[in-house]
C-alpha positions as CSV (number, residue, x, y, z in Angstrom):
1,X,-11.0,18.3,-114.6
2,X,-13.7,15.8,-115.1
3,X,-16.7,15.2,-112.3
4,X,-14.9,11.5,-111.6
5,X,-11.4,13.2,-111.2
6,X,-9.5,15.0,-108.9
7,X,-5.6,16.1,-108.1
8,X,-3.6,13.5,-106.3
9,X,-4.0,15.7,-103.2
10,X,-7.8,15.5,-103.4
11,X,-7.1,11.9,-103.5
12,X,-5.3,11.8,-100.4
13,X,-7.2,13.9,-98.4
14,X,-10.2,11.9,-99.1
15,X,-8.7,8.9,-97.9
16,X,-7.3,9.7,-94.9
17,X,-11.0,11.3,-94.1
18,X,-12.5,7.4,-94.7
19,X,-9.8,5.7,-93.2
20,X,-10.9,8.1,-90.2
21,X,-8.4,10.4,-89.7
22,X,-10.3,13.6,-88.3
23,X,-7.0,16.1,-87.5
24,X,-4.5,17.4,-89.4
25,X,-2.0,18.9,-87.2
26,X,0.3,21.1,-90.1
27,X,3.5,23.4,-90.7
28,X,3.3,23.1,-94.7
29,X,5.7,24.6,-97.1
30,X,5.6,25.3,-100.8
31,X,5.4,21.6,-102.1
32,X,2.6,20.8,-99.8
33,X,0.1,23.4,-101.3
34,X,-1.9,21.6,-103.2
35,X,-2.5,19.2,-100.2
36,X,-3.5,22.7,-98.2
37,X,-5.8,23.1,-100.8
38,X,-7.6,19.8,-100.7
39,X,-8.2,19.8,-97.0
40,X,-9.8,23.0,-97.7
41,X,-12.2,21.0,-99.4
42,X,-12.8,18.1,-96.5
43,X,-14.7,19.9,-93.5
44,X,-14.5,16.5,-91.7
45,X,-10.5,17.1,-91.2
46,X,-9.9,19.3,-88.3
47,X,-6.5,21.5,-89.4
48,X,-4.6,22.9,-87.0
49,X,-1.9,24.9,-87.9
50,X,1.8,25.1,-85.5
51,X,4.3,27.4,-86.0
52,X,7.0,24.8,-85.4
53,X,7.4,21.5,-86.2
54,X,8.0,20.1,-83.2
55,X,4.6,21.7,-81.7
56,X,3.0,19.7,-84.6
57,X,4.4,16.2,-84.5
58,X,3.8,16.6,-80.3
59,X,0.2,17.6,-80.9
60,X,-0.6,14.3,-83.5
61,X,0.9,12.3,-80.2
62,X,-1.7,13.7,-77.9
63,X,-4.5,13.3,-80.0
64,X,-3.5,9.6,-80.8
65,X,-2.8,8.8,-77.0
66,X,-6.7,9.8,-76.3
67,X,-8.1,8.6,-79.4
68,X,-6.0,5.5,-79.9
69,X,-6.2,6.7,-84.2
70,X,-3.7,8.1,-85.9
71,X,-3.9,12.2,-86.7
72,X,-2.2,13.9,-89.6
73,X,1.3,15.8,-89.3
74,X,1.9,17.6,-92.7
75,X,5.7,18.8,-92.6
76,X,7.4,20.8,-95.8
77,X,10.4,18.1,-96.8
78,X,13.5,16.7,-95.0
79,X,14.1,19.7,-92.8
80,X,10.6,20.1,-91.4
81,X,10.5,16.7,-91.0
82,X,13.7,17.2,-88.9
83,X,12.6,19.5,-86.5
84,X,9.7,17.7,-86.0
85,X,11.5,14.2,-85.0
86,X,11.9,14.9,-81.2
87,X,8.5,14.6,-80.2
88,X,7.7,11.6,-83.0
89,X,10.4,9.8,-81.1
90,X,8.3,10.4,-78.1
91,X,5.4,8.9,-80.2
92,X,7.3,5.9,-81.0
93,X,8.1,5.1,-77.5
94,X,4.2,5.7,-76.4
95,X,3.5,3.4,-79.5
96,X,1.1,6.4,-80.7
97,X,-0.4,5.9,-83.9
98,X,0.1,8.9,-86.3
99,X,0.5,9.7,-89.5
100,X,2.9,11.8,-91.3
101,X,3.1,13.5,-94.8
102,X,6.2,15.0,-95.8
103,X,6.0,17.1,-99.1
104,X,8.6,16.5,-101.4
105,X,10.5,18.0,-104.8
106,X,8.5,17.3,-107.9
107,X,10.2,14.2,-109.3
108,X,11.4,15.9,-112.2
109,X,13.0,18.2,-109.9
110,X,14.9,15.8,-107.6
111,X,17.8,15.4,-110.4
112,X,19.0,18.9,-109.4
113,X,19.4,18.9,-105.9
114,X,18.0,22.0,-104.8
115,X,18.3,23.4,-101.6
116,X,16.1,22.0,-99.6
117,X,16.6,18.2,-101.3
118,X,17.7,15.6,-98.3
119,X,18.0,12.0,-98.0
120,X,14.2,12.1,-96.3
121,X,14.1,8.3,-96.0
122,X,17.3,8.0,-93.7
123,X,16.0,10.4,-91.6
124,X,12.2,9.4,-91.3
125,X,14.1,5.5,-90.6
126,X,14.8,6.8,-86.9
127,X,11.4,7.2,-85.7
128,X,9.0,5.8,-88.6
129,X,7.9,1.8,-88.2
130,X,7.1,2.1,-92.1
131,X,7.8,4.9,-94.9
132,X,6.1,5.1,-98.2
133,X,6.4,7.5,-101.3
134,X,3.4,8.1,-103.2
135,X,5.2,8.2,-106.6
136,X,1.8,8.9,-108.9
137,X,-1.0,10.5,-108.1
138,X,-3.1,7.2,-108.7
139,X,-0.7,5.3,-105.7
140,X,-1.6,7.8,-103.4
141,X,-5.4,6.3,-102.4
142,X,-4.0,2.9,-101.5
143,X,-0.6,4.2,-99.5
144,X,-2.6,6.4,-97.6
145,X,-4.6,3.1,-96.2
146,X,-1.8,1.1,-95.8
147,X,0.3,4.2,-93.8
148,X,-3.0,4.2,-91.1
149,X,-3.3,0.5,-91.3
150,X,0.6,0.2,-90.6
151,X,0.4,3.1,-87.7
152,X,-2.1,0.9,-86.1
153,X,-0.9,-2.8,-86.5
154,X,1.1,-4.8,-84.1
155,X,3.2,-2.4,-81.8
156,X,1.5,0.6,-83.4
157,X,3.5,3.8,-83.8
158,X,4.6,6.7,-86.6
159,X,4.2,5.8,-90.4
160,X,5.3,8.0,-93.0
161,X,4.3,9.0,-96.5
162,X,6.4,11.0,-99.0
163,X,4.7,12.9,-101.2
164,X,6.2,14.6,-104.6
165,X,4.6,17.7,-105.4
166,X,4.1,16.5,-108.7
167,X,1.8,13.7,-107.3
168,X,-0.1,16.2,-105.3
169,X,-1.1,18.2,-108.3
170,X,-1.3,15.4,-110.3
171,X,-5.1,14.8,-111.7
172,X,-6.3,10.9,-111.2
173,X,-9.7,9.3,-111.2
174,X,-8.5,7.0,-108.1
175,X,-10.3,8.9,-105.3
176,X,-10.7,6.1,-102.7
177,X,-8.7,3.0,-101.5
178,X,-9.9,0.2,-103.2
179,X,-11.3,-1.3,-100.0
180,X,-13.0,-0.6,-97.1
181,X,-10.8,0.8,-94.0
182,X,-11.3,-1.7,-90.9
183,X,-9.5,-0.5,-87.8
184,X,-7.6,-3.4,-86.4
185,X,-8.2,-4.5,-83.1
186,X,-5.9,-5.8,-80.5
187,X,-4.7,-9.6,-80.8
188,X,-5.6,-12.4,-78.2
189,X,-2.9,-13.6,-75.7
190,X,-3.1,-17.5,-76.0
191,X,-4.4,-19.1,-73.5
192,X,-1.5,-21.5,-73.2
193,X,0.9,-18.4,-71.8
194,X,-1.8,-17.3,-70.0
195,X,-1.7,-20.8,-68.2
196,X,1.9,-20.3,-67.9
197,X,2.3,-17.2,-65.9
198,X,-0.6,-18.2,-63.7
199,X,1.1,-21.2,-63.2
200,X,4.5,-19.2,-62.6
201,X,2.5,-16.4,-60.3
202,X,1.0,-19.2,-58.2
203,X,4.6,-20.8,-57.3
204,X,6.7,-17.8,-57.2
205,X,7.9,-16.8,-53.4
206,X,7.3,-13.2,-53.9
207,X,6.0,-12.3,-57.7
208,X,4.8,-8.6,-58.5
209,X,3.7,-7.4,-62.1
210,X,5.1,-4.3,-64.5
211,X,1.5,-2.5,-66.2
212,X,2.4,-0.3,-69.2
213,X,0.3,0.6,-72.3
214,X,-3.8,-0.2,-72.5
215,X,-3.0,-2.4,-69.2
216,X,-2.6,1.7,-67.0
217,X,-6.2,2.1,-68.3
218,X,-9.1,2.0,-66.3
219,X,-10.4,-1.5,-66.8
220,X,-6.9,-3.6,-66.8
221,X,-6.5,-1.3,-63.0
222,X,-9.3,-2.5,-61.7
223,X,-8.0,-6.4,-62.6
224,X,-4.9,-5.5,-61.5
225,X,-6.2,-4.2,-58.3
226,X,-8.0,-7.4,-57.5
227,X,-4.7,-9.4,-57.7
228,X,-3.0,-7.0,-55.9
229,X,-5.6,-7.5,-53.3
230,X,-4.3,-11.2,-53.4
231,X,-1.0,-10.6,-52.4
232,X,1.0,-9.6,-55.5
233,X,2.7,-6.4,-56.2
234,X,1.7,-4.4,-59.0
235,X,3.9,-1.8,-60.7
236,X,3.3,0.8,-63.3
237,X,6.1,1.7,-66.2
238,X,7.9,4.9,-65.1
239,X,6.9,7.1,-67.6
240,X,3.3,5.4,-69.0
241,X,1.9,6.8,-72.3
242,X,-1.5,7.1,-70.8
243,X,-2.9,6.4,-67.3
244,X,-6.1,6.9,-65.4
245,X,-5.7,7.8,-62.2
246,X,-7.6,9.4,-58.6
247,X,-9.4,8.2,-55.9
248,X,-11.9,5.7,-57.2
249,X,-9.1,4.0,-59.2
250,X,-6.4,1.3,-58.5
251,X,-3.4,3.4,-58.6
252,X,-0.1,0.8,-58.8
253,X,3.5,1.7,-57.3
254,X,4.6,4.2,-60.2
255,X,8.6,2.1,-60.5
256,X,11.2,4.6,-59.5
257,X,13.5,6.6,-62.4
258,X,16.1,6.4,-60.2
259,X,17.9,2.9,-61.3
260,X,19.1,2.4,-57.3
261,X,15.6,3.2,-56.6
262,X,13.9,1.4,-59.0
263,X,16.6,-1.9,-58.5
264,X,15.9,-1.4,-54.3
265,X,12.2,-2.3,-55.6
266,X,12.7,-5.0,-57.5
267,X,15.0,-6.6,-55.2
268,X,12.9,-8.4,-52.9
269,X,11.2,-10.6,-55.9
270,X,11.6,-13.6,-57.8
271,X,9.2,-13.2,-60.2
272,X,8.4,-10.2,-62.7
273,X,5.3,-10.6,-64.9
274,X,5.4,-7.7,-68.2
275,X,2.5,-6.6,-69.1
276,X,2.6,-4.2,-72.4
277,X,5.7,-3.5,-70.8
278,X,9.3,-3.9,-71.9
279,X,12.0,-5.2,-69.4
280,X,12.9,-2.4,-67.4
281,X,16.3,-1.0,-67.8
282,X,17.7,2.5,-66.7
283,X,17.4,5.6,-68.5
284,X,21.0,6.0,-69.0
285,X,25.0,4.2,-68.5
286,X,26.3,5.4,-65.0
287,X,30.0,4.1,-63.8
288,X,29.4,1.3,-61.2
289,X,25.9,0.7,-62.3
290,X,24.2,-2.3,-64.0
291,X,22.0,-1.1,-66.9
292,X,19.1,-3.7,-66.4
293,X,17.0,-2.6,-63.6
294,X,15.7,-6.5,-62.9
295,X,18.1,-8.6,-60.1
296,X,19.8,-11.3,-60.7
297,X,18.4,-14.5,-60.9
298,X,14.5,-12.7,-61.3
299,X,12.5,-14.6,-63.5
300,X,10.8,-12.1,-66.2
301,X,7.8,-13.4,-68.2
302,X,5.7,-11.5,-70.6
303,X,2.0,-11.8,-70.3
304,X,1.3,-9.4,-72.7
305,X,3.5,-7.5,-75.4
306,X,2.2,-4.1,-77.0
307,X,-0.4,-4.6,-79.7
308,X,-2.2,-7.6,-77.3
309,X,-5.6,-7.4,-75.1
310,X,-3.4,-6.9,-72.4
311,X,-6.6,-6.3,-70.0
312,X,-8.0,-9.2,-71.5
313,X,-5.2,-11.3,-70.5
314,X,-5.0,-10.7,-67.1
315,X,-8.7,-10.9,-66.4
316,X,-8.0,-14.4,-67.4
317,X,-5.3,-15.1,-64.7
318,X,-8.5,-15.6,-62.4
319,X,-7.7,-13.9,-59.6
320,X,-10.1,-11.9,-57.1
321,X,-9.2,-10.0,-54.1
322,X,-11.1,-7.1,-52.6
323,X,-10.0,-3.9,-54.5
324,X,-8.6,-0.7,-52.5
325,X,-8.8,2.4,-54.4
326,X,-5.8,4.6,-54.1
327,X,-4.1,6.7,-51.2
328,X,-5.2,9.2,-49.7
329,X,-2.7,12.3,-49.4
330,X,-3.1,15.0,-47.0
331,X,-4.4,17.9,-48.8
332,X,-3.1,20.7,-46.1
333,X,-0.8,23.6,-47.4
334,X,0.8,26.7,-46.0
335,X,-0.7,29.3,-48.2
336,X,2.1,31.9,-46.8
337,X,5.0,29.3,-48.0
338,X,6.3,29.3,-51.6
339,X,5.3,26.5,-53.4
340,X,6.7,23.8,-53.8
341,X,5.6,20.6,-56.9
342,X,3.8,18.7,-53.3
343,X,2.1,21.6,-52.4
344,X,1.3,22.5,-56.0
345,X,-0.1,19.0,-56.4
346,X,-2.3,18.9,-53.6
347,X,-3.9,21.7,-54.6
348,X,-4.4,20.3,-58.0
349,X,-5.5,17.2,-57.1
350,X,-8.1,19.7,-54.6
351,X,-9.4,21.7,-58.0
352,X,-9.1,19.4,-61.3
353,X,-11.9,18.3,-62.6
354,X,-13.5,14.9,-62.9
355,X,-12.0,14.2,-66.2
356,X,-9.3,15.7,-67.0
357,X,-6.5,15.3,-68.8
358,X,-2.8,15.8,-67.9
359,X,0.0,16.6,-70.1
360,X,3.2,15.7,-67.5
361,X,6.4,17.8,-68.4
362,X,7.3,19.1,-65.8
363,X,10.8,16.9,-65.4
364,X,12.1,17.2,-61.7
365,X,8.7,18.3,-60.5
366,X,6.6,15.7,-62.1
367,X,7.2,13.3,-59.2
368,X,5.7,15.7,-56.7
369,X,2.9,16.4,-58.9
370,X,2.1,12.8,-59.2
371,X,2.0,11.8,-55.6
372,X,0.5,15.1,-54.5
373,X,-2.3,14.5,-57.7
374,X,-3.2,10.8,-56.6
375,X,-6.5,11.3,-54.6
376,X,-8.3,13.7,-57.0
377,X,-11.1,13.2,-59.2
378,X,-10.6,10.3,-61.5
379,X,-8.3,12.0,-64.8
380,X,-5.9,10.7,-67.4
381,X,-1.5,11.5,-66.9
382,X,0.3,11.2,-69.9
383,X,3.8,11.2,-69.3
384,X,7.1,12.0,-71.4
385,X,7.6,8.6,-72.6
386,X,10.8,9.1,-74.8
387,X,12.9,11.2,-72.9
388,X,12.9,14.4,-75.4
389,X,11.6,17.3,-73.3
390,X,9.5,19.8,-74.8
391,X,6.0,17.8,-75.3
392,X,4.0,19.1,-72.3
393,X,2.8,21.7,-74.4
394,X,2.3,20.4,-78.2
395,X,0.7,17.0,-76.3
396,X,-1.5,19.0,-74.7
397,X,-2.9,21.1,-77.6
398,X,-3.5,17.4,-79.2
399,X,-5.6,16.0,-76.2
400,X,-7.7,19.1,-76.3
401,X,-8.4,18.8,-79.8
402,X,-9.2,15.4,-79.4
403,X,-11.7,15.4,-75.9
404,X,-13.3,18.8,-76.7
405,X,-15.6,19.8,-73.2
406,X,-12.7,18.2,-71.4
407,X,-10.3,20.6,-69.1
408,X,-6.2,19.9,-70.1
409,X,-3.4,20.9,-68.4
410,X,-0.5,21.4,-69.5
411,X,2.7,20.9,-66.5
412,X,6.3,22.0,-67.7
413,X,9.0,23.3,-66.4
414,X,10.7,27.0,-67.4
415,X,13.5,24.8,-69.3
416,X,11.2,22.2,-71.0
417,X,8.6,24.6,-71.8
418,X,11.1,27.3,-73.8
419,X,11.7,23.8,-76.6
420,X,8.3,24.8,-77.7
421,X,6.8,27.7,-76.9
422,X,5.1,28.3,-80.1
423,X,2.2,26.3,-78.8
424,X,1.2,29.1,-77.1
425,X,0.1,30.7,-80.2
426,X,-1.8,27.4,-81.5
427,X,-3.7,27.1,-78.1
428,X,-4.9,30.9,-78.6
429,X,-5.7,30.3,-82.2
430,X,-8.0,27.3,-81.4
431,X,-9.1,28.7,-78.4
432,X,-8.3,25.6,-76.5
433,X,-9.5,24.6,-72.7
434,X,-5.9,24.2,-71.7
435,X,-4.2,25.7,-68.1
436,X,-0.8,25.4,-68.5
437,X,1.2,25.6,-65.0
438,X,5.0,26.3,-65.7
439,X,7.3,25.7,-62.6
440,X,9.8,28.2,-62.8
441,X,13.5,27.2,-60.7
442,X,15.5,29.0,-62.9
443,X,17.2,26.0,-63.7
444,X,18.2,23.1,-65.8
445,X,18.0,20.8,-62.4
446,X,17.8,17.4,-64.0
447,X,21.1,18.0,-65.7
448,X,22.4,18.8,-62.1
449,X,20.8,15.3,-61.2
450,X,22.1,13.6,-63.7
451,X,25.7,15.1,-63.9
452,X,25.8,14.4,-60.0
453,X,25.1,10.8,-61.0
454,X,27.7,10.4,-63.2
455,X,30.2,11.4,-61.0
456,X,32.0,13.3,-63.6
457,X,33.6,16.0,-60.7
458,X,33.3,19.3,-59.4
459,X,32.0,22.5,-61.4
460,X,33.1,25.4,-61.1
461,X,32.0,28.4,-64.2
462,X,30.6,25.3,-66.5
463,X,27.6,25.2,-63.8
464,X,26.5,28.2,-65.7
465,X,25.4,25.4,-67.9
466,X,22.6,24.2,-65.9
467,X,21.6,27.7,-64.9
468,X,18.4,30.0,-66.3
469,X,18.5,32.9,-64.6
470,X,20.3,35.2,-66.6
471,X,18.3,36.4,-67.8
472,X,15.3,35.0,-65.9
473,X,12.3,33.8,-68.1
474,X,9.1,36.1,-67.9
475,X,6.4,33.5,-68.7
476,X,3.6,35.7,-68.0
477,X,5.0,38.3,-70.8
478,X,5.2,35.7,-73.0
479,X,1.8,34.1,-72.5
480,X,0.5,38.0,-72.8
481,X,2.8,38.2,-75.9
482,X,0.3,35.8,-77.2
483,X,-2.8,37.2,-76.0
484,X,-3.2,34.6,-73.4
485,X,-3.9,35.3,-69.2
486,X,-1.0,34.9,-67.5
487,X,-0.5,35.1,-63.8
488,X,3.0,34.8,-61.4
489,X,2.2,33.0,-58.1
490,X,5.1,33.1,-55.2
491,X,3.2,31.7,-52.6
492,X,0.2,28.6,-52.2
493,X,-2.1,31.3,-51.5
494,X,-2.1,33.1,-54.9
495,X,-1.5,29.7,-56.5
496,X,-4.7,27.8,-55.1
497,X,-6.9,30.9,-56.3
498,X,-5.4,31.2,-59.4
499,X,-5.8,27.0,-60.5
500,X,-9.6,27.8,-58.9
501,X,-10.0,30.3,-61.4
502,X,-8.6,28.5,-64.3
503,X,-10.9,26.0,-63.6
504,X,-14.1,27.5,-63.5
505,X,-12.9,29.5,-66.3
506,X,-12.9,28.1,-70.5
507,X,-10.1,28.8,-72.8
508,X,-6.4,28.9,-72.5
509,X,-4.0,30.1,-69.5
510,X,-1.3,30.3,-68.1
511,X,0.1,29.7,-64.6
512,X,4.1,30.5,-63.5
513,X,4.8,28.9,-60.6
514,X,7.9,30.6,-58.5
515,X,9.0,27.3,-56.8
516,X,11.7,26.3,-54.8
């Protein structure tokens, strides 16, 4: 090898480093080696490697939510890639920008069909807004750039990159893009629609506005609090990618997951303004139940759509009321009583520090958590935005790699939190500031919530299928299985002083809840 060449892999590796990609979150197999190898050689790339998949492509999602750039998932072919596509369908709902490499066969190998040899394409078509295969080693400087720039345009989301091992090993003397990496910014709203929903706000009888995306961040709530202040109601997406939230800040009516609930809410207006929001339908069919959430005969108009200065566009809707920061919830607990997710979140809200980061997970707990968290110290909530359970923990070990000196925790419940697991392991291995709280029920509730919905009849021995204790998960000897603290806390007593010493404490642990 010459000075001016290196392997394709070198290539890559050195491009995704300019193009600013500072994790690689990794589960590599035999065709990625030589990619192993190369980030060996590029300190700048943080890689962090998962024991599963899943714990990988979740981690990329948390970093990108904080960061708002795109980390590295390196996955070993069609099968890694398909245990990985749960939480990247998450991704693609929070519109997270990541990037994904998926070694392939050599392409002299591809005629034979060897075992692991897949249709990769079909499957990476589910989740990916764009796929490329780096067929040369010389193609791979440019694809890389155009993969970040395509996981950060328009609606941003998951872009994927083949790569044949052949191209990895491959030497070239193409070690950089042929350009200069400029991360895009978001568009302008025209000022012509924003005249138009003004116009629409000032003559509606009763309008209110849906927040989602940048627009649940800190600046867009403190605009949105204003015009709440003026006599509009402001709502937040039910399960918001990222928002900041506590006392000091504008906290918006969270709308219900419940469709009744959420179509009850709705009811009473004539106007519906979207704001990096999508018009709200319910999670699922039910007999008897319309889909869309919106009334009939509600006017719906979209101020701003995902990949627009949504905070930019309602700061020019012009209103200015006096702002009222958030609730505030009574703090007061029986430390004798068993905890329940209200009690739990008081106590959080009590103990978090200014700062931190929430990875939500915790399924039929999470709405007690959030009302009982909304007075605390200002933090960020990231939420389970595509409805495949198991990311509390993988999204978490990606927001602590990405805010270092910030505290994360991690909220799951015992049935979410046994998808992934393995991210115990990780958080050890990185020593992470995490506290992971599991609330243990012994149960799959939401699938008694949901099958009680669908009014599909009476159960008799299949209930068995919505129950977890037998046998009854152990979380503490699993975090200890680890090497991580574990504590079991039955009562608010034991729980406040154990999240008071996870606080004051660095490094990962772990909290089991006994709840209710």
């Amino acid at each position: 090898m010459s000075k001016n060449e290196t392997t394709g892999a070198g290539s890559i590796v050195a491009s995704l480093s300019r193009c600013g990609v500072t994790a690689c979150f990794a589960n590599p197999g035999t065709s990625e080696m030589h990619l192993v190898a190369a980030l060996d050689k590029v300190p700048s790339i943080r890689s962090v490697l998962c024991l599963f998949e899943g714990v990988a492509s979740g981690a990329a999602d948390g970093f990108g939510r904080m960061t708002d750039r795109p980390a590295a998932v390196l996955l070993h072919l069609g099968p890694g890639y398909a245990n990985a596509a749960a939480n990247l369908h998450n991704a693609r709902r929070a519109h997270t920008p990541v990037v994904v490499i998926i070694g392939d066969h050599a392409t002299s190998h591809r005629q034979y069909d060897a075992p692991l040899a897949s249709d990769i394409r079909s499957l990476t078509s589910s989740t990916c807004r764009w796929t490329g295969s780096i067929e040369t080693a010389a193609a791979g400087a440019e694809l890389v750039q155009r993969s970040v720039e395509e996981s950060m345009t328009a609606e941003r989301g998951v872009a994927a990159l083949l790569l044949p091992a052949d191209s990895a090993w491959t030497l070239t003397d193409i070690i950089g893009p042929s350009h200069d990496f400029v991360a895009p910014t978001l568009a302008l709203v025209p000022d012509d629609r924003i005249d138009a929903v003004r116009n629409a706000l000032n003559n509606a009888i009763n309008p209110a506005i849906l927040l989602g995306g940048h627009a649940l961040r800190e600046d867009a709530l403190a605009i949105a609090g204003s015009l709440a202040a003026s006599g509009i109601r402001i709502f937040g997406e039910t399960f918001p990618a990222r928002q900041t939230r506590g006392a000091a800040v504008f906290s918006p009516e969270r709308l219900p997951y419940s469709g009744p609930q959420a179509r009850d809410a709705l009811l009473a207006h004539d106007l519906l303004v979207t704001v990096e929001a999508a018009d709200p339908v319910a999670f699922f069919a039910y007999p008897s139940e319309e889909g869309r959430l919106a009334p009939a005969g509600m006017r719906i108009l979209n101020l701003a759509s995902c990949g627009e200065d949504g905070t930019a566009a309602l700061a020019g809707l012009g209103c200015a009321g006096v702002i009222e920061a958030g609730k505030q919830i009574d703090e007061t607990f029986d430390p004798a009583a068993r905890p329940t997710p209200l009690s739990a979140g008081k106590i959080l809200a009590r103990l978090m520090p200014v700062g931190s980061i929430v990875s939500d997970d915790a399924v039929t707990a999470s709405g007690p958590l959030w009302a009982g968290t909304e007075n605390s110290e200002t933090h960020e909530w990231m939420t389970l935005t595509g409805g495949a359970i198991g990311q509390g923990l993988p999204l978490a070990i990606g927001a602590a790699v990405a805010c270092p000196g910030r505290k994360v925790i991690a909220l799951t419940g015992d049935g979410a939190g046994m998808y992934n697991p393995q991210s115990l392991w990780t958080m050890m291995r990185e020593k992470l500031d995490i506290v992971v709280l599991v609330f243990a029920n012994n149960a799959y509730r939401i699938l008694e919530y949901e099958y009680e919905r669908t009014g599909a009849g009476k159960l008799t021995s299949a209930h068995d299928m919505f129950d977890l204790s037998g046998p009854t998960i152990d979380w503490v000897s699993i975090a200890r299985g680890f090497g991580m603290r574990g504590t079991l806390c039955k009562n608010n007593g034991e729980l406040s002083g154990a999240i008071e010493r996870a606080m004051k404490e660095t490094g990962p642990c772990l909290i089991e809840i006994s709840i209710e």
